[in-house]
Structures are given as structure tokens and as C-alpha cells.
C-alpha positions as CSV (number, residue, x, y, z in Angstrom):
1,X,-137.5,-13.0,-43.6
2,X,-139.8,-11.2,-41.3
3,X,-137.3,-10.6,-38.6
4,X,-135.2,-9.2,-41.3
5,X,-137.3,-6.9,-42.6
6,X,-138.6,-5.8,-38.7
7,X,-134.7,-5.4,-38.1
8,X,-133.8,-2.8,-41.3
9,X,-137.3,-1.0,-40.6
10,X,-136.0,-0.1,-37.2
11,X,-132.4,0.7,-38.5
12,X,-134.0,2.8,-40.4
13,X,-136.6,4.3,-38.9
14,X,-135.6,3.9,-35.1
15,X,-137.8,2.4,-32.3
16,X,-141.3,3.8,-32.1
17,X,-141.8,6.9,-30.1
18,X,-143.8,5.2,-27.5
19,X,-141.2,2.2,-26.5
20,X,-138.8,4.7,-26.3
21,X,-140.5,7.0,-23.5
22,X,-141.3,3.9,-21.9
23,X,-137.9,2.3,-21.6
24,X,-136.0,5.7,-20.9
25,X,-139.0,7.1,-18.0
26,X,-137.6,7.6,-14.9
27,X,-140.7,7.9,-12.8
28,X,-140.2,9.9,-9.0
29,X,-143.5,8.6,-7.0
30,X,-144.1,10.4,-4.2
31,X,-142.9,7.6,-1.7
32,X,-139.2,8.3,-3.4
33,X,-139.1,11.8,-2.7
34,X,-140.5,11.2,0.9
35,X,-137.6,8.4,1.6
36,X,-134.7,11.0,0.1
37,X,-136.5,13.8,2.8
38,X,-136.0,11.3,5.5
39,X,-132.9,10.2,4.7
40,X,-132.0,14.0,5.2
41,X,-133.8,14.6,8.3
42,X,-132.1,11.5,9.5
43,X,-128.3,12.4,8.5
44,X,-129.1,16.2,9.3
45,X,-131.7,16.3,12.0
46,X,-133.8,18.4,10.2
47,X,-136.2,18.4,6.9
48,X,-134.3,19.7,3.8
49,X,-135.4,22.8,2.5
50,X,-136.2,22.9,-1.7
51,X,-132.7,23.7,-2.9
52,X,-131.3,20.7,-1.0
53,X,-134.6,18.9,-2.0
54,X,-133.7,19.7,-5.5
55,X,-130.0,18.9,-4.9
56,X,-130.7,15.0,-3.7
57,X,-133.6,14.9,-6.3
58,X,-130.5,15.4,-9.0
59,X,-128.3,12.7,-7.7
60,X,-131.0,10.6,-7.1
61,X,-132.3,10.8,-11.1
62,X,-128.3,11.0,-12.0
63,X,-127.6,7.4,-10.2
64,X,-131.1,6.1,-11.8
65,X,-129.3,7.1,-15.3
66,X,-126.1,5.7,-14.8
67,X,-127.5,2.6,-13.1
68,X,-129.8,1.8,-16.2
69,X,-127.5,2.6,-18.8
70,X,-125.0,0.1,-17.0
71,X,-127.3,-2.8,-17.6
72,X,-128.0,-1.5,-20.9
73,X,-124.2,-2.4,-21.6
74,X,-124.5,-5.4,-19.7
75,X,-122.3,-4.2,-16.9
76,X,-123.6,-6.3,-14.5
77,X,-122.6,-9.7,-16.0
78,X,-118.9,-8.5,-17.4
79,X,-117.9,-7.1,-14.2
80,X,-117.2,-9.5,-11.8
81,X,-117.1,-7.5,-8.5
82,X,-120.9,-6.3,-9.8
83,X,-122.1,-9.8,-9.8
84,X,-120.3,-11.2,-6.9
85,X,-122.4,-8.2,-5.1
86,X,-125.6,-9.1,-6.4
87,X,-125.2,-12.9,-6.0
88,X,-124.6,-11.8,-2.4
89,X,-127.1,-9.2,-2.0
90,X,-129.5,-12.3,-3.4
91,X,-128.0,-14.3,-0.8
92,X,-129.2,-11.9,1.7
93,X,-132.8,-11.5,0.7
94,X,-132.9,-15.4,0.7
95,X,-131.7,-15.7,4.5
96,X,-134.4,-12.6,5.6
97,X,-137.0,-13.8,3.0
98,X,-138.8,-16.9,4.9
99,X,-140.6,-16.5,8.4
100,X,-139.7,-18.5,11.0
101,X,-142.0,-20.3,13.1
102,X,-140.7,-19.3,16.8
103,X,-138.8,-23.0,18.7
104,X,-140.4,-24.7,21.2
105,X,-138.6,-25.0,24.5
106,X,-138.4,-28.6,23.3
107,X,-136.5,-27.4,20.4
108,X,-134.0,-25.1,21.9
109,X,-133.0,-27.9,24.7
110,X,-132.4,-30.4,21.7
111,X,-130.3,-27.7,20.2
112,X,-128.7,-27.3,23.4
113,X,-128.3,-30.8,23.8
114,X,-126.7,-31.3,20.6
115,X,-124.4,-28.2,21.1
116,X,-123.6,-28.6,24.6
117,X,-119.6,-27.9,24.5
118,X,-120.4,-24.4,22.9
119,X,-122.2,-23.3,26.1
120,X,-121.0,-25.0,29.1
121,X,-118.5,-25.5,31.4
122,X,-114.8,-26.9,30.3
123,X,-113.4,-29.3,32.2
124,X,-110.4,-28.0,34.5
125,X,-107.6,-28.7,36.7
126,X,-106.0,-27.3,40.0
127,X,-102.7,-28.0,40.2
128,X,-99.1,-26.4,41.5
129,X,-95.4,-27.1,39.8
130,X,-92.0,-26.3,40.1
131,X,-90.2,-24.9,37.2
132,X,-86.6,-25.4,35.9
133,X,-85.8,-23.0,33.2
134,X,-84.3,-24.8,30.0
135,X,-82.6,-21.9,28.8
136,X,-81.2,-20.9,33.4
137,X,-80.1,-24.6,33.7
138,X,-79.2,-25.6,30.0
139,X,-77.3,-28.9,30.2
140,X,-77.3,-29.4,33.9
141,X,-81.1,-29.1,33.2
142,X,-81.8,-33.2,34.6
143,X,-78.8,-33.0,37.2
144,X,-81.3,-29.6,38.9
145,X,-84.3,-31.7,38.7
146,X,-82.4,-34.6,40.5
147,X,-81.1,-31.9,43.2
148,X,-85.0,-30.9,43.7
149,X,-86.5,-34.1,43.5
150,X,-83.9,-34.7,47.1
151,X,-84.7,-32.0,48.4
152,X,-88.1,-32.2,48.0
153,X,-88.0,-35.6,50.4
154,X,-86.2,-33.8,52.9
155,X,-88.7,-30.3,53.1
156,X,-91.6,-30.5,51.2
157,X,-92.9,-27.1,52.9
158,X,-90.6,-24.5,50.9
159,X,-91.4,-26.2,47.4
160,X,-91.8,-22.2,45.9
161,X,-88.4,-21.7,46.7
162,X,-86.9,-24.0,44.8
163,X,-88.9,-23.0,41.4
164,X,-87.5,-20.8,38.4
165,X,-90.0,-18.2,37.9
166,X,-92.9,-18.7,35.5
167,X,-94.9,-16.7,33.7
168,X,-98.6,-18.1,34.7
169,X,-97.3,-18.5,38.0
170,X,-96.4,-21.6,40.1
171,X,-100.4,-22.2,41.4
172,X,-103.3,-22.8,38.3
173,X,-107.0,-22.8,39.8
174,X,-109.6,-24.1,36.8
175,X,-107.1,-24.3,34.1
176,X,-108.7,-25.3,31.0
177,X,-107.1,-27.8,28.7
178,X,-106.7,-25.1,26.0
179,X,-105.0,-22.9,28.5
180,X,-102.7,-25.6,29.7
181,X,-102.0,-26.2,26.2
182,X,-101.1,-22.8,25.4
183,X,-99.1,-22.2,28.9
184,X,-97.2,-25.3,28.5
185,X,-97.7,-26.8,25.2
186,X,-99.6,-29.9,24.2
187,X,-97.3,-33.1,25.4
188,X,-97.2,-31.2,29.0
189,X,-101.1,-30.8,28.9
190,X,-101.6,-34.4,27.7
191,X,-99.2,-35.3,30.6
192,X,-101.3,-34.3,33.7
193,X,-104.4,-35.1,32.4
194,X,-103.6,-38.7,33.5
195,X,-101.6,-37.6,36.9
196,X,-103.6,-38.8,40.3
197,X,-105.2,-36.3,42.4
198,X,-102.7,-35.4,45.5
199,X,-105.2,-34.7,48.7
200,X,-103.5,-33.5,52.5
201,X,-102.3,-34.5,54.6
202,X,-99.8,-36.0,52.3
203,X,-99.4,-34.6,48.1
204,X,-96.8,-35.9,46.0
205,X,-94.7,-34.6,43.4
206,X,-95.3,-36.3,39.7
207,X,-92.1,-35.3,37.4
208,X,-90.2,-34.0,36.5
209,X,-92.4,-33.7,33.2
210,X,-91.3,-31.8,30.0
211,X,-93.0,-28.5,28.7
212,X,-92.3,-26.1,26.0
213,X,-90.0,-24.4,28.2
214,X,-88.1,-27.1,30.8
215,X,-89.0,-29.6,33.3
216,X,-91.8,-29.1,36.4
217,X,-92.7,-30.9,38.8
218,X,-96.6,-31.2,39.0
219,X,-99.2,-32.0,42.1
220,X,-102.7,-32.4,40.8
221,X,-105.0,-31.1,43.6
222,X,-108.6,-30.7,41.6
223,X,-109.9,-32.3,38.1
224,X,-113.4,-30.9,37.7
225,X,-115.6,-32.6,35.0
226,X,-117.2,-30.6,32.2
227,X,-120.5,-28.5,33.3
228,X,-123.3,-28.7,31.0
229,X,-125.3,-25.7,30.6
230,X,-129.2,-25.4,31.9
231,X,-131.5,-23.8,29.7
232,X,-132.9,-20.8,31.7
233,X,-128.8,-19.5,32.4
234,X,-128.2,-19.7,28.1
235,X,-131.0,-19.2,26.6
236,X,-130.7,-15.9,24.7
237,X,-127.5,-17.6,22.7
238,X,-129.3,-20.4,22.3
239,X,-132.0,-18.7,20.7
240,X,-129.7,-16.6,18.2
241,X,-127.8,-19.7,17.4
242,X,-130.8,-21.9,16.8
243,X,-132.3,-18.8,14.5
244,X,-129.2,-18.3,12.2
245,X,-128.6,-21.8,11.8
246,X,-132.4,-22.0,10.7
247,X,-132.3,-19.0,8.6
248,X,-129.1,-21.0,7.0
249,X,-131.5,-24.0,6.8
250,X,-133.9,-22.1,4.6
251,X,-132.1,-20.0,2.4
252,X,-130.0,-23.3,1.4
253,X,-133.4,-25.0,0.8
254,X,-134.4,-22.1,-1.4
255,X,-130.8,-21.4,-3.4
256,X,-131.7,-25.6,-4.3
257,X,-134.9,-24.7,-5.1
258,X,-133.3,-22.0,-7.6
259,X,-130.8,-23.9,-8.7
260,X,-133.2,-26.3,-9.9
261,X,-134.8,-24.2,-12.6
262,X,-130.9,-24.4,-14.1
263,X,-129.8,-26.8,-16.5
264,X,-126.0,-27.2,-15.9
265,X,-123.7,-27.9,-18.9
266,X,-119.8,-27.8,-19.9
267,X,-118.2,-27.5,-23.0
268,X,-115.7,-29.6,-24.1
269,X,-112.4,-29.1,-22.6
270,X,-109.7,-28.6,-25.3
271,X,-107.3,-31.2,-26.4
């Protein structure tokens, strides 16, 4: 009955004067102005003089009453590119909001430990082939690579001479798997990971072995084993890495922490 009464008086009578003023003061403190002159002297190199004063002053008070008569219509909740914003502007403040307490060498060598493919060496492979082109050869594709296997017996020496151009060349120094895999294609790359290492005086040919593009002809001349990373030679990216991850760490601790305060419920789904 109270409420009631409270609501007509102020249906009738309006808010009091004082509420009012209070809820619709837009209050310039000197610290505002002196941000909007550097803000100028930053975009202009120079300070503004009082008409352009006046001029940022205006937009400044125009966005404050636009800004608060959105929320007044609840703007902020209906529109949903307005709160994705905000719930990533939040997201933000929660990542930059805790300090971190600087790592340890001990801690950056166990992140280093734990991450050691993203900063060392790949694993690579020397090795030569000879090419036949599937789309040169077509279906006498296997009858070529019979003719260059002979004549391979016979005068090993001009091996070069016998390949269909290819685009990476006939001689890879530290291929990577990826780039053998993108070169070739996978079942060629998973092929020579398994040939035998072919040392002088005398190399063999493995093959012919299929790519993406024919047959080769492969001698494997150096497999070098992946190269972890010291410390000293990585350590700036280690120390960014190890940072954002613990920046993640902590505003995921404190989103929980927010969440918590939340009770969670669904409606019914209809029949």
C-alpha cells in the first residue's frame, strides 16, 4: 500500500528536485579537461587553443549524454554487439588486473622443458632423388623407372641427368618433416623417414617411391635428431609465453571466482 501510494505521489508530482540534479550532473573535473588537452597535443602536436577546447569539451558532454541515456533504456543488455563488447572489455581488465610475481629461472626452464618443440630445433633430413613426372611419363610411368633403375647400375655418376625437373630441386639439406610433407605429400614423407643412411664411397638408390606427383628415387645422406633449445639463446619468448599463459591462468581463476557469485538456472524447455 505504501509503495503504491510512493508510486502515484511521484506520477504526480515528479522526482524530487534534488535526485534529479544528481542523477542528470555531468561533472567535468579538472583531470577530464586536462586528458581531452592531451589527447589534442598528442593528435595535433600542439595544445588546443579555447575554441577547440570548447569544441572537444562539447563532444565530450554530448557522448557523456548519449552514453547515459543509453543505459537509461537499457541499451546495453538488448543489444548484443554492446554486451559482447563489454563482456570482452571485462575480459581485458581481468587479464591486466592481477600482478605477476616475476619467474624464477627455475620456472622458465620447466616451461621450456614442458614446451620444448615450440622452441627448438626440428628434426631433418639430407637427402637427393630422381624425379619421374606422372603427368611427362603417364602410363609408361613404372616401365621409365625400370629404365633408370638399369641405368643407374651401370653409371651411378650422371644420376641428375636422368631426373624430370622438380620444383624444390633434386638435393634437400635439413628438410623438415613438414616441408617434406608439403613438397611431396605425406605417404612420400612417411616413406624416407625409415630409409638407411647412404655414406661414400658407395650410396644406394631406395625406390622408386611414390609422391604426390610420380615416382623418385631417394638416397638418404643425413637424419639429424631434434635440437632442444638452451635457455640463454630463447629466453625473451620464453618469458612472453610463460607471462600470457599466466595472465590466462589468473583471469580464468578470477572469471570462476565471478562466476561463483551466480546462481545458474533454466526454464523449462517447452513440450
Amino acid at each position: 500500500f505504501g509503495l503504491a501510494l510512493f508510486t502515484v505521489d511521484r506520477l504526480i508530482n515528479g522526482a524530487p528536485t534534488d535526485l534529479l540534479s544528481a542523477t542528470h550532473e555531468i561533472r567535468i573535473s579538472t583531470s577530464q579537461q586536462a586528458a581531452l588537452r592531451e589527447a589534442f597535443q598528442a593528435e595535433h602536436g600542439r595544445q588546443p587553443n579555447a575554441a577547440e577546447l570548447r569544441d572537444r569539451l562539447a563532444f565530450w558532454i554530448e557522448e557523456q549524454v548519449l552514453y547515459r541515456e543509453a543505459l537509461a533504456l537499457n541499451l546495453d543488455r538488448a543489444d548484443v554487439v554492446v554486451r559482447r563488447q563489454l563482456a570482452q572489455k571485462m575480459r581485458f581488465l581481468l587479464e591486466q588486473s592481477p600482478a605477476l610475481t616475476p619467474p624464477s629461472d627455475a620456472d622458465l626452464q620447466s616451461w621450456l622443458t614442458q614446451h620444448a618443440s615450440a622452441y627448438g630445433t626440428a628434426p631433418s633430413l639430407d637427402f637427393e632423388h630422381i624425379f619421374l613426372s606422372r603427368g611427362r611419363h603417364g602410363d609408361t610411368l613404372h616401365a621409365a623407372a625400370e629404365r633408370i633403375r638399369q641405368q643407374l647400375r651401370h653409371n651411378p655418376s650422371t644420376w641428375q641427368t636422368l631426373s624430370d625437373p622438380f620444383s624444390s630441386g633434386l638435393v634437400l639439406l635439413q628438410a623438415s618433416p613438414a616441408s617434406v610433407r608439403a613438397a611431396f605429400g605425406p605417404d612420400f614423407a612417411d616413406r624416407i623417414q625409415g630409409l638407411p643412411l647412404q655414406q661414400p664411397p658407395v650410396r644406394q638408390w631406395s625406390g622408386p617411391i611414390a609422391s604426390s606427383f610420380g615416382l623418385h628415387f631417394v638416397r638418404l645422406t643425413t637424419r639429424s635428431p631434434f635440437q632442444p633449445a638452451q635457455l640463454a639463446t630463447v629466453r625473451a619468448r620464453v618469458l612472453a609465453d610463460y607471462e600470457i599463459a599466466a595472465r590466462k591462468r589468473l583471469s580464468d581463476d578470477a572469471l570462476l571466482r565471478l562466476k561463483a557469485r551466480y546462481r545458474i538456472r533454466f526454464d523449462d524447455a517447452p513440450s
